[in-house]
Every structure is written in C-alpha cells, then in structure tokens.
C-alpha positions as CSV (number, residue, x, y, z in Angstrom):
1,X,0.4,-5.3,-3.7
2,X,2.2,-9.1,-4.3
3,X,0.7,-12.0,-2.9
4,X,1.8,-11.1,0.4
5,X,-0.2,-8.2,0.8
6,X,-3.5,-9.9,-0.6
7,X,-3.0,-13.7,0.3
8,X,-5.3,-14.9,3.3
9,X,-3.1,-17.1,5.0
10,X,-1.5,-15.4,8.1
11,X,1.9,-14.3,8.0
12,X,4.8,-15.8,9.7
13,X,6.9,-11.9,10.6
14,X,10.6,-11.7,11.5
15,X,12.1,-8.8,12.6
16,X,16.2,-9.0,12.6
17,X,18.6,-6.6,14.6
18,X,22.2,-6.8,14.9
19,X,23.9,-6.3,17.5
20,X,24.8,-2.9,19.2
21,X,28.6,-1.7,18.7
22,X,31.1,-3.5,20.1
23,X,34.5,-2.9,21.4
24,X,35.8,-4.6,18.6
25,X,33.3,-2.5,16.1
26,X,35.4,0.5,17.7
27,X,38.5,-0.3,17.1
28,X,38.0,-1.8,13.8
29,X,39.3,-5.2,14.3
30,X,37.8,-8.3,12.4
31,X,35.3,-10.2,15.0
32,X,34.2,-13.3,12.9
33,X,33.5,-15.8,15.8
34,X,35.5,-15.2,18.5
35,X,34.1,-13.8,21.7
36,X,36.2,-11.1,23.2
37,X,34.2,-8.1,21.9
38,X,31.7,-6.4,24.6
39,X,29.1,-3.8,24.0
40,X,30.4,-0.9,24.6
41,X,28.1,2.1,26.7
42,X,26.6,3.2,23.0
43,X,25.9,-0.6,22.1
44,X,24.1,-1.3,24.9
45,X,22.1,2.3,24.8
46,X,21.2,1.5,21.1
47,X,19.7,-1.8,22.1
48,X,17.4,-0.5,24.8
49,X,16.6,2.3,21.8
50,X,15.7,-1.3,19.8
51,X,13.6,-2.1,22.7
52,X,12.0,1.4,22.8
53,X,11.4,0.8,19.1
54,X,9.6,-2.4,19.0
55,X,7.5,-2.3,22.6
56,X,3.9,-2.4,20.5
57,X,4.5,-5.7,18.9
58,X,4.0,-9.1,20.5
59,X,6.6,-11.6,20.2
60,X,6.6,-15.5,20.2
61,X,9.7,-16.1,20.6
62,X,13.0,-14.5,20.3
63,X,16.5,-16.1,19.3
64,X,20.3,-14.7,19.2
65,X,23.6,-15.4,18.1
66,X,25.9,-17.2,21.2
67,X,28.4,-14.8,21.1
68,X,27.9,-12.5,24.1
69,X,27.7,-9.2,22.0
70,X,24.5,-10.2,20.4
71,X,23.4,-12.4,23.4
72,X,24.0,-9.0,25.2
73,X,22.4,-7.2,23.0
74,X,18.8,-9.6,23.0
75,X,18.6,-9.8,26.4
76,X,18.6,-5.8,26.4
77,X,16.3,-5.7,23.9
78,X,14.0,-8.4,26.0
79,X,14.4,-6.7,29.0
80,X,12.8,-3.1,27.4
81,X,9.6,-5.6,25.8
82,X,8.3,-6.1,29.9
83,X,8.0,-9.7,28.7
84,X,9.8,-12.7,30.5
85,X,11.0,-14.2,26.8
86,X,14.7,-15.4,27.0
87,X,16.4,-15.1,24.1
88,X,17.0,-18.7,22.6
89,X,21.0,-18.6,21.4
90,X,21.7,-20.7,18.6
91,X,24.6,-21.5,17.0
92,X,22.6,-21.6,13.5
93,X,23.3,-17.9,14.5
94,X,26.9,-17.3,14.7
95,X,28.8,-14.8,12.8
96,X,30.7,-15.6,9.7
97,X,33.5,-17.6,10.0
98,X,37.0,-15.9,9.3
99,X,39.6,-17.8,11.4
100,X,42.5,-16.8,9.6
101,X,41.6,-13.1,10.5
102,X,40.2,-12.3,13.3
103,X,41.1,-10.2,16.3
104,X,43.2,-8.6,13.3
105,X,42.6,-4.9,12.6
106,X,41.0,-4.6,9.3
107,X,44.0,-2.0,8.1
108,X,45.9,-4.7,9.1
109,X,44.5,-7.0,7.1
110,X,44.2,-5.2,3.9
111,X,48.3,-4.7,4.5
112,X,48.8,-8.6,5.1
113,X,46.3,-10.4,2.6
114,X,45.7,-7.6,0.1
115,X,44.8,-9.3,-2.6
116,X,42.4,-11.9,-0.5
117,X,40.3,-8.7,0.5
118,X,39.7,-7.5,-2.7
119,X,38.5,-10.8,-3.2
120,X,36.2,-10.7,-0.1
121,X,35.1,-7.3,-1.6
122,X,34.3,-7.8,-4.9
123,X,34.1,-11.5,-5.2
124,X,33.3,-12.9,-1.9
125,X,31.3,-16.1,-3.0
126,X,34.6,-17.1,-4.6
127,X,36.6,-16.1,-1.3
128,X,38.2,-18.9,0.9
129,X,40.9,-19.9,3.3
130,X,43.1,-22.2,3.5
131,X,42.2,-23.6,7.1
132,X,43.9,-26.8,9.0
133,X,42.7,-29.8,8.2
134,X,44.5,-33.2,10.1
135,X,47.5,-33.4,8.7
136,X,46.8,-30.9,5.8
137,X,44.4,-27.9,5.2
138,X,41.2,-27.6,3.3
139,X,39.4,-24.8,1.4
140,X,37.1,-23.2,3.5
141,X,34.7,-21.3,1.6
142,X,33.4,-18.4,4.9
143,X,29.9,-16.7,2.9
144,X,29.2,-20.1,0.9
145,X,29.2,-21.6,4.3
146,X,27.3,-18.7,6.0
147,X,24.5,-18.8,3.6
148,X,24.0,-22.6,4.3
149,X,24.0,-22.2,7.7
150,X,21.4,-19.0,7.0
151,X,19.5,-21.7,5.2
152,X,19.7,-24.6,7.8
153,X,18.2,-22.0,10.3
154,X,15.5,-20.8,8.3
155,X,14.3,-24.5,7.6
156,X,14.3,-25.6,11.1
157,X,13.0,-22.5,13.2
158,X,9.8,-21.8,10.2
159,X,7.8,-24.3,10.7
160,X,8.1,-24.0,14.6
161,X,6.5,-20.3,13.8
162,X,3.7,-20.5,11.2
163,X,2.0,-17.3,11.5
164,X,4.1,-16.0,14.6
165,X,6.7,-13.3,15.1
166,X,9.7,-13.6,16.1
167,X,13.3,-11.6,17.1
168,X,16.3,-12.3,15.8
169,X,19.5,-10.6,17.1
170,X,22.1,-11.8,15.1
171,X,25.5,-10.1,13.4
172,X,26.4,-8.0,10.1
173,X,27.0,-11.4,7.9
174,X,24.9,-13.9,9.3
175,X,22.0,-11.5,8.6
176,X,22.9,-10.3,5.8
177,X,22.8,-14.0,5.1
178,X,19.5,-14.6,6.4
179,X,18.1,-11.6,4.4
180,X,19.8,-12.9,1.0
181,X,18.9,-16.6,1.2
182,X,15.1,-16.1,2.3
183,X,15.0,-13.4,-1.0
184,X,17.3,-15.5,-3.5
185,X,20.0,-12.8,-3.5
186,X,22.9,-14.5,-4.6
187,X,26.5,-14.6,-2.0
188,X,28.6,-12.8,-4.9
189,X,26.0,-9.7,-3.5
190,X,27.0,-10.3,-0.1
191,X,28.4,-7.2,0.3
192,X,25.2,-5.3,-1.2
193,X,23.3,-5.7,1.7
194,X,24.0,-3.2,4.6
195,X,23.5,-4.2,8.3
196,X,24.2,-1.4,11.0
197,X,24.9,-1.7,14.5
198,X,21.3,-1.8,16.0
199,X,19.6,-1.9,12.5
200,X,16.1,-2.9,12.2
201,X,14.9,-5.1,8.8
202,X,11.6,-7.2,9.0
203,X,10.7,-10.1,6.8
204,X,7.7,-11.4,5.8
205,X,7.0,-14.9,5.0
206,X,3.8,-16.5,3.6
207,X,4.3,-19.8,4.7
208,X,7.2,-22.6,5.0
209,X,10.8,-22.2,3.5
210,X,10.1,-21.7,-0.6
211,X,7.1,-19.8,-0.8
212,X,6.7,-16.1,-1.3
213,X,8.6,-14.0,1.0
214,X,8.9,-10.1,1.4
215,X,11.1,-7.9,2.7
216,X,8.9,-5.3,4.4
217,X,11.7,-3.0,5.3
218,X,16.5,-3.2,5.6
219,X,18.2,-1.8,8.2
220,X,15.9,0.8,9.4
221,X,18.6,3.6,12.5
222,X,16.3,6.1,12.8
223,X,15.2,4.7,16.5
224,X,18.4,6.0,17.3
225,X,18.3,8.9,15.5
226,X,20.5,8.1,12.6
227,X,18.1,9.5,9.6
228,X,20.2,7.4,6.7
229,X,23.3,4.6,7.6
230,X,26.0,6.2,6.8
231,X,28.8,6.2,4.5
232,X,30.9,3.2,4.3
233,X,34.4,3.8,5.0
234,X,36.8,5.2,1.6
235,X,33.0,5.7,-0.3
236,X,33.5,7.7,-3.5
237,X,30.9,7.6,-5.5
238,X,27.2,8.5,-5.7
239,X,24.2,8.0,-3.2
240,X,21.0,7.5,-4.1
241,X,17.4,8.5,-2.8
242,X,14.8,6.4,-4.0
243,X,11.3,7.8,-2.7
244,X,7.5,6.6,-3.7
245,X,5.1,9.2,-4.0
246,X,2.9,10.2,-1.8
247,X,-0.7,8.8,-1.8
248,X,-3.6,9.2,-3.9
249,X,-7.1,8.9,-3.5
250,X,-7.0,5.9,-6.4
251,X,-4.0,4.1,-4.3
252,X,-6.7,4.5,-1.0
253,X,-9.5,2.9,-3.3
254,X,-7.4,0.2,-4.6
255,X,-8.2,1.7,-8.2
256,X,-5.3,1.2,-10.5
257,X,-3.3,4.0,-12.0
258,X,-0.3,3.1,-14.2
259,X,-0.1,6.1,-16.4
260,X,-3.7,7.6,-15.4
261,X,-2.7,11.4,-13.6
262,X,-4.0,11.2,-10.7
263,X,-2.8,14.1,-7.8
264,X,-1.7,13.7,-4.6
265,X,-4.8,13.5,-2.2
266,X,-4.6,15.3,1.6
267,X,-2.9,11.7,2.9
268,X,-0.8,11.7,0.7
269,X,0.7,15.5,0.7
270,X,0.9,15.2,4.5
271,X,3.1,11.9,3.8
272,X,5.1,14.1,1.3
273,X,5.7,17.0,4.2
274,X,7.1,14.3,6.5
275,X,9.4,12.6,4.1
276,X,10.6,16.3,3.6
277,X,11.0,17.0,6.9
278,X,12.9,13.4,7.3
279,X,15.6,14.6,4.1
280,X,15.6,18.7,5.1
281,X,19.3,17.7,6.7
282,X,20.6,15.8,3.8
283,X,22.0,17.3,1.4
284,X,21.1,17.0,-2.1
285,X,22.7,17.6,-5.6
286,X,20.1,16.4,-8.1
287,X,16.3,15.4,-8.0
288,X,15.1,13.3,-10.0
289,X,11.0,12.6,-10.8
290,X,8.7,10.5,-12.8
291,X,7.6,13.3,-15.3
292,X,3.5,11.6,-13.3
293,X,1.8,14.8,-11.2
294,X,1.4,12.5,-8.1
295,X,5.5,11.6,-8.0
296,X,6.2,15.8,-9.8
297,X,3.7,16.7,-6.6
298,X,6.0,15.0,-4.0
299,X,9.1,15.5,-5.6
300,X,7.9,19.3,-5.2
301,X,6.9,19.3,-1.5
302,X,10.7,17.4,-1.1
303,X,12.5,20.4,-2.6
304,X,10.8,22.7,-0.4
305,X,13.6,22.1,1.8
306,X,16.4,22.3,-1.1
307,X,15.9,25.3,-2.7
308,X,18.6,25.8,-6.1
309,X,18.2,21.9,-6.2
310,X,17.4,21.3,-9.6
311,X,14.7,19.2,-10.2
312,X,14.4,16.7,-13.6
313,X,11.5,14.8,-15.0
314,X,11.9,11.3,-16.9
315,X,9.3,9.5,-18.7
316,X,11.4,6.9,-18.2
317,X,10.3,6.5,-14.4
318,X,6.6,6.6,-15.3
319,X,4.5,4.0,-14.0
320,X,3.6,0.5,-15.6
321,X,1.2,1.4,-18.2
322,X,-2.0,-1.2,-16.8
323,X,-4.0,-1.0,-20.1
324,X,-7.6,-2.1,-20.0
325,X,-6.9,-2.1,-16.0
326,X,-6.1,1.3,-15.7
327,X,-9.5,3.5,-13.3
328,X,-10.5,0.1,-12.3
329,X,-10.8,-1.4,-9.1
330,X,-9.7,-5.0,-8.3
331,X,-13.5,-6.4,-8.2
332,X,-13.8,-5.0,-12.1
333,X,-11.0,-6.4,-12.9
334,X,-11.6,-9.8,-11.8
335,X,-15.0,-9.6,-13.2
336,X,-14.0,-8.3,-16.5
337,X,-10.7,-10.3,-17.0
338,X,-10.8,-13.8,-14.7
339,X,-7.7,-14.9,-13.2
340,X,-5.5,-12.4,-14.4
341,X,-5.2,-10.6,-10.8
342,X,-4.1,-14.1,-9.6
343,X,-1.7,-14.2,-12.1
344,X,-0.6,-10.4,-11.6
345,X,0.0,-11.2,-7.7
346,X,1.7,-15.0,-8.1
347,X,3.4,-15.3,-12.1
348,X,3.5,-11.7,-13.0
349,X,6.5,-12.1,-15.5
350,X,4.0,-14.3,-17.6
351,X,1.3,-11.5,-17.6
352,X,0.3,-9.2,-20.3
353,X,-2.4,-6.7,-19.7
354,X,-4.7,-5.8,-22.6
355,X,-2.8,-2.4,-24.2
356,X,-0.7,-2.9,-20.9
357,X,3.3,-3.3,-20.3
358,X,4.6,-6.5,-19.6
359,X,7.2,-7.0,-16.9
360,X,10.3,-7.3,-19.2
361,X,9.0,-3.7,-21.3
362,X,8.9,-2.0,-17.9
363,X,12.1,-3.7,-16.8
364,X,13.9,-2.6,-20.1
365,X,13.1,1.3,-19.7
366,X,13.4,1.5,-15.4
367,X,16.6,0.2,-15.7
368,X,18.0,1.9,-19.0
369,X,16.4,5.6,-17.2
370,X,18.3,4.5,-14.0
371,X,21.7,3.4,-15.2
372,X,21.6,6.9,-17.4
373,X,20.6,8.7,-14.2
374,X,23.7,7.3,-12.2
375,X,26.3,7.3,-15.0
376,X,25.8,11.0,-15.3
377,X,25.8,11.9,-11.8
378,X,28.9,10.1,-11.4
379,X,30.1,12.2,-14.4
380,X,28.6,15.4,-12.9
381,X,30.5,14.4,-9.7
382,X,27.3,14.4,-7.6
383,X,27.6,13.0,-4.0
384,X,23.7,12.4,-3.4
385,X,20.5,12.6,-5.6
386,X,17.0,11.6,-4.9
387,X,14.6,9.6,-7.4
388,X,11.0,9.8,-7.1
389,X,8.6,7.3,-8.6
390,X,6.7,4.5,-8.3
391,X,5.6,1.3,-6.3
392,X,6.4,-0.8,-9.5
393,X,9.4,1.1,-11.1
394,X,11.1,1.0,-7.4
395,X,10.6,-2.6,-7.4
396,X,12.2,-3.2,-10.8
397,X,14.7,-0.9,-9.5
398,X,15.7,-3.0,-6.2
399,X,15.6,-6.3,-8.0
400,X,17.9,-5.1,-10.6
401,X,20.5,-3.5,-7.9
402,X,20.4,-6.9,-5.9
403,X,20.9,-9.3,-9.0
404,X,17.3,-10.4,-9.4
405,X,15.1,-11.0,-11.9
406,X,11.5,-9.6,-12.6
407,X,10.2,-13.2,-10.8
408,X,10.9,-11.5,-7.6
409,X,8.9,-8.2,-8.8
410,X,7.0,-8.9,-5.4
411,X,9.9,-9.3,-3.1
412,X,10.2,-5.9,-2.3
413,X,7.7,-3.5,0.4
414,X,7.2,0.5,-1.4
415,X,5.2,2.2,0.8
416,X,4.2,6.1,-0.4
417,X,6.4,8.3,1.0
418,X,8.8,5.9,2.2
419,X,12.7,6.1,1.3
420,X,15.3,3.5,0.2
421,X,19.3,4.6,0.0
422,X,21.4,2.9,-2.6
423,X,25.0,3.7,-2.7
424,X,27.6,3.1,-5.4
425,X,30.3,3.5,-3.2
426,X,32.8,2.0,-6.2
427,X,31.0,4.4,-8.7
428,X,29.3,2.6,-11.6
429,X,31.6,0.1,-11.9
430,X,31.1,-1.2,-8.7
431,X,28.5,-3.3,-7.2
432,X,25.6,-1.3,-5.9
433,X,24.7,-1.3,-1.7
434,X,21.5,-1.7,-0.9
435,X,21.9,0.4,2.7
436,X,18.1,0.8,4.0
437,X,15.0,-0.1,2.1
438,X,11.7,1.5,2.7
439,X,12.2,3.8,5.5
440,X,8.8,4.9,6.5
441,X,9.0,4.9,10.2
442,X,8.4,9.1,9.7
443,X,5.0,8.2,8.6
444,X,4.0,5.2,10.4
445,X,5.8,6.1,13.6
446,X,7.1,2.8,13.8
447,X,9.3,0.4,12.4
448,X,6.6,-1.9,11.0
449,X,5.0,-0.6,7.7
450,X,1.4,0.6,8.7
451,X,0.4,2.5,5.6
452,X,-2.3,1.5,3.4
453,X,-0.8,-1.0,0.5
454,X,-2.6,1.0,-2.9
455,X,-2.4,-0.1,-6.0
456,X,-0.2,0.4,-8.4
C-alpha cells in the first residue's frame, strides 16, 4: 500500500519478457551481442505461451532487442495479442556486451579466464575487458555500460508512454538491467536478479524517470508450466519460500493490523488452498511462520500438503507494530493524525507512529530473524524452506536481499497468498538471488497482480 497503490495519477505499466531459448541457450555458449543464436522449437512455443499469457491486456506499444532471438521472440508474442503492433527494435535493447567471450562455451570460459569469471560472478560492477582501441585497448566496463544504456532507454521511451503499457522483449542482462536501474539496485547485484527464458516481470511507474516506481511482480514461468525457475547450475545452498498470508477481512476493509490477531477470512483461506496447491510438488524441509494466527493460519493450510514438515513460529516475523493506527481505517487515521498517511506512503523511513515501530526497529529484527533463519538451515543442511509473514516484513526482507535500504520499503508488490523464491546458491556467504518475486498468478489467474492491496 506505497504511493503507487494509493496515488491518483495513472500509471505508466511495463511488462518485460526475455526471450525464449535459444540455440545458443542449449548449448551453453556465451551470446552477448552476436546474432547467430535462433529459437529453437521450445523458444518459440514458450513465446506463443507469453502471448497466451498476456492476451487480456492492451498494449501501446511494444519494443525488442535487434538481435533476431528476441526480435523473434516479440513478433511471436505480437502475433498471439490479434493486434497489428510491430515490435519497435532498439538498439537501447541489446544484450550485454561481452566481445572477448562470446560464441565461447561457458565451460570454456571458466577454463580460459578463470579468475575474470569469478570476477563477473561475485564482483561484476568491477568486471572489464580489455578491448581494442586504435592503436591500443581500453577498459571496457560490460554491466557499468549495460546499466547506462538501461538508463538511456528508460529516459527516452517514458515520457513517450505516460500512463500507457507497453512490451518489452529484451535479454537476461539488459533486463536485468532495466529492472535494477528503474529500482536503484546497484550493478555489484547484477547477478541477484534472475531472468528466465520466457519470464514475465511487470513494473510500475508513477510518472517520468525519478519518481516512485514498483516492481509488481520478477520473472513469473508458470505460463509455461514451470511452478518456480529453477536451480541455477552447481547451486548448493539453501532456497527460500517467502509467502504473505492469506487475506483478512481487516486487509479487505483497509483497516490496519500490525500486531492486532486478526484470522484468515473465507478470501483469504481459499487464497491459502491455492498457494498450497501451487507448492504440493515442491518439496519442503522447514517452515517457517510469523508466530500472527492469519500467517500460523496459512502457514497451516500450506503444510496440508507436507505432512512430517516441521513447522516453527518467530516473533521475529511479526508484523510492524502500527500503534495508535492499529483497528483503524485510513479515513480515522487521517482525521485523527493529519498528514501522517502521506508521510507513511511517500517518507516512511522518517515516520514514527504513536506507540508504533519505526522503519529502522522493524528493519533491525526482520533482518536479524531472517539471517538466523538461513544460517541455520544452511547448518541443518536444508535444500528448501518456506517463510510466511507479512506485507511489511517481506518488504524489508527483499530490500535487504537486493542491497537496499528502508527508502525503498515501497518498491516491492506482496500480494496475500503470493510467493517470492530467494536462493543462496553460494550459502550464506554468497550473494542472495532474487529468482521470482510475488508469484500470484494461482490466485489472480494472470500474470498482472489483481488482488485487493490491504493494509498492512
């Protein structure tokens, strides 16, 4: 419920895709900007899935990378919308630039320029290449340069948009780029932002380039039938489920909660049953709850599915304790305490409700409960848990995984019900991968978010 969510002005949506798989995705060679990879028979099947997915919403305009496996892939995608767009390639598009690798297999690679990979793993804002230059060569910098041209391309094609929506079709980096400059995630977390073949992640923006935007949903497969990404290749570490709870009849009134019980009402057990039935195939070592009835209640109808699981609650995970706001609804608040909503929705770091939390208290405990959570898991040697809480605690949660700080509390869409899957595929040491971010198309039946907001 940021400013997004409550602001009058109409919203300019974006809705990214990359491509479908490739011939080069298959054979796991390094594509960068050349343009010998194809779709193969699954990449082009995946992007009429895209189509499929995304029929009920109107376009303005579409745009795509030049490179013919994502031009391919948006005219696929255009042809299943029955609408005569064209897909606009441009070159603000193109995939991240790696000339000193590409058309090499990544094994390959790792073998030749070993310790130039670990940097493009682990420090990849600091990666370059040493690339000809006249006479000599230069330092070329590949993600510092991606996310400036993921910048150019947000400034020029916004203001042609206001209040529009608009396709994308892009690559794995470039959107990745796209993604992290329009939130402020920095390029050393360019590898913490998954893209899949076919993926589906929608922004929201609230106006021009530097105002609010939010990142409705990442890298949402399940149009093609893929319930989670998957694994990254040589993973050994943990993954992580992070669910919302289902609604209540206080998130359908607006009323706010914080740490006010309040149960699950009909809604919001039916949204519970679905987000089981989307897990009842995954396999799960651990779950996690807020030690809250309406996140114990979903957490519950979750396990269902996993019986032996064991399930543990954490105070920890509880929701932001809203004070003097807590049972009211937005109109008594405003009456009672004037221009502290505004400030809730726009500057909430600077906000302190009366006998509330502030942002940094609930910051402090999320992320101390959460880094406890994972370092024993990783101890336990689990492979997958599940977390259920709350719309604020999972947004502390994402910004902290992503390098962010509590300014972009907002950033971040947490539907009830819906599911986000972090992986620490490094362990604890390791940076965090964001690989799907509120999953909700089991409730909504489609891959835009239409549940009700709630409060928190």
């Amino acid at each position: 419920m940021g400013s997004l969510d409550r602001g009058g002005g109409k919203v300019t949506r974006v809705i990214i895709v990359r491509h479908g798989q490739s011939t080069y995705n298959t054979e796991k060679r390094i594509q960068g900007r050349t343009d010998f990879s194809t779709l193969t028979e699954k990449g082009r099947n995946d992007a009429a899935k895209v189509g499929q997915a995304i029929y009920s919403i109107s376009f303005n305009a579409a745009y795509c990378s030049p490179l013919q496996r994502a031009k391919q892939t948006a005219e696929i995608i255009c042809s299943q919308l029955g609408i005569n767009a064209i897909p606009v390639p441009s070159g603000r598009l193109l995939e991240v630039d790696l000339p000193l690798w590409e058309r090499m297999l990544s094994a390959e690679v790792k073998q030749k320029f070993g310790q130039d990979y670990r940097i493009w793993q682990e420090k990849p804002d600091e990666f370059y290449m040493l690339v000809p230059d006249g006479e000599g060569t230069r330092k070329h910098f590949p993600v510092l340069s991606l996310y400036a041209q993921a910048q150019q391309f947000w400034q020029e094609i916004l203001p042609r948009h206001q209040g529009e929506t608009i396709l994308i079709v892009g690559h794995n980096g470039i959107n990745r780029a796209l993604i992290s400059t329009a939130l402020g995630i920095a390029p050393s977390r360019y590898q913490s932002v998954q893209q899949s073949n076919c993926g589906v992640s929608v922004l929201n923006f609230s106006g021009s380039w530097g105002e609010p935007v939010q990142l409705e949903s990442l890298n949402q497969t399940q149009h093609m039938g893929d319930i989670l990404p998957s694994l990254r290749p040589n993973h050994q570490g943990i993954r992580l489920l992070l669910v919302r709870h289902g609604e209540t009849e206080w998130n359908r009134e607006g009323r706010y909660q914080g740490q006010i019980d309040v149960n699950l009402n009909q809604e919001g057990k039916l949204q519970s049953q679905k987000t089981a039935q989307l897990l009842q195939n995954v396999e799960l070592d651990l779950m996690v709850s807020s030690s809250m009835v309406r996140a114990k209640e979903t957490a519950e109808i979750i396990l269902q599915h996993h019986q032996g699981v064991r399930l543990d609650l954490h105070d920890g995970f509880k929701e932001i304790i809203h004070g003097l706001w807590e049972g009211k609804l937005e109109t008594e608040i405003e009456q009672e305490f004037p221009g502290q909503l505004q400030q809730w929705r726009t500057i909430p770091t600077q906000l302190q409700v009366p006998l509330g939390e502030n942002l940094a208290q609930l910051w402090q405990r999320t992320v101390q409960a959460f880094d406890y959570i994972i370092k024993s898991a990783l101890n336990e040697q689990l492979k997958t848990i599940s977390v259920v809480a709350h719309g604020g605690i999972n947004q502390v949660l994402l910004c902290h995984i992503l390098g962010l700080s509590a300014e972009s509390f907002w950033s971040f869409r947490q539907s009830n019900g819906a599911v986000s899957v972090i992986d620490y595929p490094k362990g604890f040491s390791g940076l965090p991968v964001l690989q799907a971010m509120n999953i909700n198309s089991h409730i909504s039946k489609s891959v835009l978010d239409m549940t009700a907001t709630g409060a928190l």
